[in-house]
N, C-alpha and C positions, 0 to 999 in steps of 0.2 A: 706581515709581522703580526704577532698577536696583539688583539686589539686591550690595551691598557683601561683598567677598570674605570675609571671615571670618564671613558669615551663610550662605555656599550651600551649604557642608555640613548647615547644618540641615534648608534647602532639599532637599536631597536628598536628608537619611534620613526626610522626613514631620514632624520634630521639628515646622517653623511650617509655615505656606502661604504666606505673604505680608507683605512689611517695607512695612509701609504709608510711614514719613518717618523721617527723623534728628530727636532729638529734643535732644541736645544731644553736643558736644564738649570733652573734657578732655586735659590734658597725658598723661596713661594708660590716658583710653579713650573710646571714642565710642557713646552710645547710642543705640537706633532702635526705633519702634514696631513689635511683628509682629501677627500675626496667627495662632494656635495654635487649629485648631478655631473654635469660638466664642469663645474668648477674647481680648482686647485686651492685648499684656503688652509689658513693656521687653527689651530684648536686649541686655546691657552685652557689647561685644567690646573686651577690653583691645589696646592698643597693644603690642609688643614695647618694652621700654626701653632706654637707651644705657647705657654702664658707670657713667657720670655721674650717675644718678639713683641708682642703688644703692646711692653715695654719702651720699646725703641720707636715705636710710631706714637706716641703722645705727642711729640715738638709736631709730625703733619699735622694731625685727627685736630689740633683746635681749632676752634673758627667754623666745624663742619656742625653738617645740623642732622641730628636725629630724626626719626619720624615720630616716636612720642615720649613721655616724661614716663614711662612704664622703661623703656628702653635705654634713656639713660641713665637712668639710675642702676639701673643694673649693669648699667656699664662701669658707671663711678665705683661700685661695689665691687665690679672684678668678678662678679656669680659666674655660676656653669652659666646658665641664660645669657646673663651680660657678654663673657665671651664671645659665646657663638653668635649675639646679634650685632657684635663688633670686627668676627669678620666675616660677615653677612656685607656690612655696610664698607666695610675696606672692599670685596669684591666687587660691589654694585658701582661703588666711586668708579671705576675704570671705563666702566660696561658706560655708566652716565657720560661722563668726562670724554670717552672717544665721539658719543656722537654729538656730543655740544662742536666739540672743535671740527670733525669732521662739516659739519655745516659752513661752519667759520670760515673754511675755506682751510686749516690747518693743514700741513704733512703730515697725517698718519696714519693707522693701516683701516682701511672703511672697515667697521665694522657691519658682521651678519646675523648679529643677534646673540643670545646669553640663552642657554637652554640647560639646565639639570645642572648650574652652577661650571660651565665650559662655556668661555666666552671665542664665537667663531668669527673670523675678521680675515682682509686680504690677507695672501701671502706674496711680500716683499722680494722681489726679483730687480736684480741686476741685466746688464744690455743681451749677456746671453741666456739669460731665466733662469738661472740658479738662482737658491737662494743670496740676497743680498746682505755683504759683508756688513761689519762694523765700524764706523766712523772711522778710529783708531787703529782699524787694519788696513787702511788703504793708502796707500803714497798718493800726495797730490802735486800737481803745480801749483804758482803761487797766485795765478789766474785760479784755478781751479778752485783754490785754498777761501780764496776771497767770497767768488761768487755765493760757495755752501755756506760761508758767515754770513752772508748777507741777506741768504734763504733761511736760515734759521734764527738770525736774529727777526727776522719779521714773524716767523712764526709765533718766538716768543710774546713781540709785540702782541697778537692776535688774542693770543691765551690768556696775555695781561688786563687786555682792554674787556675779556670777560669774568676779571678779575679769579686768574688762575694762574699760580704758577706752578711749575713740573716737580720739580723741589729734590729731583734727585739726577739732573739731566748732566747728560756727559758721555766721551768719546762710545760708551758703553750702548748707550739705549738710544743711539742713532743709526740711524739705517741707509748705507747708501745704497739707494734706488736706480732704476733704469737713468732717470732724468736728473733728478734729487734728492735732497738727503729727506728719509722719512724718520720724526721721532715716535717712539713706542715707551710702554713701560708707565702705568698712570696710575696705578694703586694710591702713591702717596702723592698727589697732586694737591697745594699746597691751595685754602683760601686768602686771596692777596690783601682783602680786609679783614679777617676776623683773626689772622693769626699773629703773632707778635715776633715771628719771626720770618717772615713774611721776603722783607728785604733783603735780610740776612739769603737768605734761599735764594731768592731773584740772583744776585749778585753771585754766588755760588755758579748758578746754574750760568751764566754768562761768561763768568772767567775760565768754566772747562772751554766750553766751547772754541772762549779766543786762547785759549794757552793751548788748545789740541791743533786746531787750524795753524797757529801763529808759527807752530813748528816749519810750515811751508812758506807761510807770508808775515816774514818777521815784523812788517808795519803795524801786523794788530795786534801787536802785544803793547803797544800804545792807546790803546784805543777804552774806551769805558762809557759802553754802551746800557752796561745794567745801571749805573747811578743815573746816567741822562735820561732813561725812559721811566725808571723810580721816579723819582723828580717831578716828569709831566705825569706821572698817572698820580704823585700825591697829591698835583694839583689841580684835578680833574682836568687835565689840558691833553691828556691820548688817545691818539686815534689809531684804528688799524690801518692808516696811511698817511701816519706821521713820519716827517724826514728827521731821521737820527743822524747826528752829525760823527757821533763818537765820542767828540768831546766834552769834557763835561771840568767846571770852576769849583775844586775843594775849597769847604768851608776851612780853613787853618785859625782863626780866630780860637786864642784861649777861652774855655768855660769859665766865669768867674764864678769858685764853688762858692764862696760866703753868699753871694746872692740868690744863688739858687738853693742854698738850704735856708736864706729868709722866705722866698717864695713857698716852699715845702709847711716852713711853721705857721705861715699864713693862712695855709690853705687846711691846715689841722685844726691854728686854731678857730674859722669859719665854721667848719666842719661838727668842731666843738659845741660852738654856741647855736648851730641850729639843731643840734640835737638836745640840748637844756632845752632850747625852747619849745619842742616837739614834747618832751616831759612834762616841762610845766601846761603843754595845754592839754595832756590827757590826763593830769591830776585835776586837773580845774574843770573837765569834764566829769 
C-alpha cells in the first residue's frame, strides 16, 4: 500500500520497513499495521486536532501537570503556541501512561517507542493471529463473561493504585486477546487526585465494563465494584491485590442543607476575618 504521510519519516530513518494495511480509523487518529525487522506492530499516527476538540477534553486535561508556567499559559490563552503545546502533551500523556501501566503489570499493547510523533506498540492478535476483535463484538459465556470482568476490573485496580484512571473505558477500547482482554486507547487518561471528576469517571468506566459483560453473566449487573475500590483508594487503604467483594453499603442518609450552608458562612466568615487581618497588618507595616 502506499505508505501514509506521517509514517515516511519512519520509513526513512529505518525505524519500520514496510506498512503492511490500515487497520483502523478514529476521530484522533488512524492506525496501520508495520513492519519493524521481524516484528509485526501497530503504528498509532495521531490526527492534528481543531480548537474544538480541546474543548471537549478540559473535564480529562485537569489535575495534569505541564512542564512549565511559559506553557501553561499559553494554554489558558488558547494561542497558536498554547494549542500546539496542548496537543503535544495530550500525545505524550499516552506514549507516558502505556509504559507506566505496562511495567505495572497492566493489559495493554507494550509499547515500542514514540518516533516523529507516531506512537509504535504491539499488535493485538487473537488465538488465530488476526487482528483482535472488540470487547463488544464477541459472544461470551457467562464463565467466560465473568473471568474478563474480573481481568479488567483488576486491571482498573492497578491503574487506580497509580493513581489513573482511563476516563473513557468501554466495550470500545478493549481488546480481546489471545488469552485476555487488552485495554488500549490513553490519550485522555484521567488524574485520580488532581481531577474533580475523577470518580465520576472511575465509575463510568466500571459500569460499561459490568453492563457490556453483564449482558452474558446477568449476576454483574449487581455488583459495584467502582464505589467499593473508590472508597479504599479515598482512604488510602488500595492495593494492587486488594480483594474486591463487589459489594459496596450506600450512604442514603439525608443531607441536612440548613447545616451545611451554616458550615459554608462559617467558613466565609473565617475566611473574612483573616483576610481584615492580613490588611491590617500590611497597613501597620
Amino acid at each position: 500500500m502506499k505508505t501514509p504521510k506521517g509514517l515516511q519519516p519512519l520509513i526513512d530513518d529505518g525505524v519500520i520497513s514496510e506498512v503492511l494495511r490500515p487497520l483502523k480509523s478514529g476521530k484522533e487518529a488512524s492506525v496501520y499495521v508495520v513492519r519493524a525487522g521481524e516484528e509485526v506492530l501497530c503504528a498509532k499516527v495521531y490526527k492534528d486536532m481543531a480548537q474544538r476538540s480541546f474543548q471537549a477534553r478540559v473535564q480529562y486535561q485537569e489535575g495534569r501537570r505541564i512542564r512549565g508556567s511559559r506553557q501553561t499559559r499559553a494554554i489558558v490563552k488558547a494561542s497558536k503556541f498554547g494549542r500546539r503545546e496542548q496537543e503535544t502533551a495530550w500525545k505524550n500523556t499516552e506514549v507516558d501512561v502505556l509504559y507506566r501501566l505496562a511495567a505495572a503489570g497492566v493489559s495493554v499493547p507494550r509499547p515500542h517507542g514514540y518516533f516523529h510523533g507516531v506512537l509504535l506498540m504491539d499488535l493485538v492478535t487473537d488465538a488465530e493471529g488476526f487482528s483482535a476483535a472488540r470487547l463488544g463484538e464477541v459472544e461470551f459465556s457467562a464463565e467466560q463473561a465473568r473471568e474478563f470482568h474480573t481481568r479488567l476490573i483488576r486491571d482498573v485496580v492497578r491503574m487506580l493504585c497509580l493513581g489513573l484512571i482511563h476516563g473513557d473505558l468501554s466495550e470500545y477500547n478493549v481488546l480481546v486477546g489471545e488469552q485476555f482482554p487488552v485495554i488500549i486507547d490513553f490519550p485522555q487518561v484521567v488524574s485520580a487526585e488532581g481531577n474533580n471528576a475523577a470518580r465520576a469517571m472511575l465509575l463510568r468506566d466500571v459500569h460499561n465494563l459490568r453492563d457490556c459483560l453483564g449482558r452474558a453473566a446477568s449476576d454483574l449487573n449487581d455488583t459495584h465494584y467502582g464505589e467499593e475500590m473508590w472508597a479504599l483508594y479515598a482512604n488510602g487503604e488500595l492495593r494492587p491485590d486488594s480483594e474486591l467483594s463487589g459489594r459496596f453499603v450506600f450512604d442514603e442518609r439525608r443531607a441536612d442543607v440548613g447545616d451545611i450552608m451554616m458550615s459554608i458562612e462559617d467558613a466565609r466568615q473565617e475566611a473574612l476575618i483573616r483576610q481584615q487581618g492580613r490588611e491590617a497588618a500590611a497597613e501597620a507595616d
